[in-house]
C-alpha positions as CSV (number, residue, x, y, z in Angstrom):
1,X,0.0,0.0,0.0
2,X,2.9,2.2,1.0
3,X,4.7,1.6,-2.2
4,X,1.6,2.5,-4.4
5,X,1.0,5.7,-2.5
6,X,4.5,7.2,-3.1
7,X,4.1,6.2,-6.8
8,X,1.5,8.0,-7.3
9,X,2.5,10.9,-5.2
10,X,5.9,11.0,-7.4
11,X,4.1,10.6,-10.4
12,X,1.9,13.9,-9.5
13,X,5.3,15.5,-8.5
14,X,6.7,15.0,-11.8
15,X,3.7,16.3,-13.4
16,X,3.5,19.6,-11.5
17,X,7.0,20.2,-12.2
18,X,7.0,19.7,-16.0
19,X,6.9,22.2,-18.3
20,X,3.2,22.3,-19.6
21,X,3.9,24.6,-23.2
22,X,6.5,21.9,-24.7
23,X,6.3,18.8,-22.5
24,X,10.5,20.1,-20.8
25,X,11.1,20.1,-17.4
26,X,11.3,23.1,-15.6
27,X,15.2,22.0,-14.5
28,X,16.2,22.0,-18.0
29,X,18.9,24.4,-19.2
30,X,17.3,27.7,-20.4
31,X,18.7,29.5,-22.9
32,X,21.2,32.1,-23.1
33,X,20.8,35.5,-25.1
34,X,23.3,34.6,-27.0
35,X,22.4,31.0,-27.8
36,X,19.2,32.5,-28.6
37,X,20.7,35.3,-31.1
38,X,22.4,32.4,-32.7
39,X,19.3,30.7,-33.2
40,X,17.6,33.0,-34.7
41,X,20.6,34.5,-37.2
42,X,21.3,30.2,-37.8
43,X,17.1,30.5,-39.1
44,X,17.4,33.2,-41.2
45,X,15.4,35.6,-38.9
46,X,17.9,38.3,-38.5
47,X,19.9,39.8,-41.1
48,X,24.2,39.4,-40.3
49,X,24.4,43.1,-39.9
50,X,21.8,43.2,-36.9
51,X,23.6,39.6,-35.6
52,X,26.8,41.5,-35.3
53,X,25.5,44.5,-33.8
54,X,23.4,42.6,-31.2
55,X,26.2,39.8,-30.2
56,X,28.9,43.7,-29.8
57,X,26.2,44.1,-27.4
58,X,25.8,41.2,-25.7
59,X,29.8,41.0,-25.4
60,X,29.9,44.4,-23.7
């Protein structure tokens, strides 16, 4: 009985603490701005001159 209750109590645990937009767990490594910057320039979403200027600033 004992077993069966701290299963389930550890399975709602695990539950509350994931991450409900993308299914990660709230421990996982957030990104960085510049990981983030590198993303987006990587995707096309940002031109090189605005990549540079934004990473200057990141580096400052």
């Amino acid at each position: 009985m004992g077993l069966i209750l701290f299963v389930i109590v550890g399975y709602f645990i695990y539950k509350y603490l994931e991450d409900k937009q993308n299914g990660t767990s709230i421990f996982r490594e957030q990104n960085s701005a510049l990981d983030i910057l590198n993303e987006r320039y990587a995707k096309g979403e940002i031109d090189e001159e605005t990549y540079r200027i934004k990473k200057e600033t990141l580096n400052e």
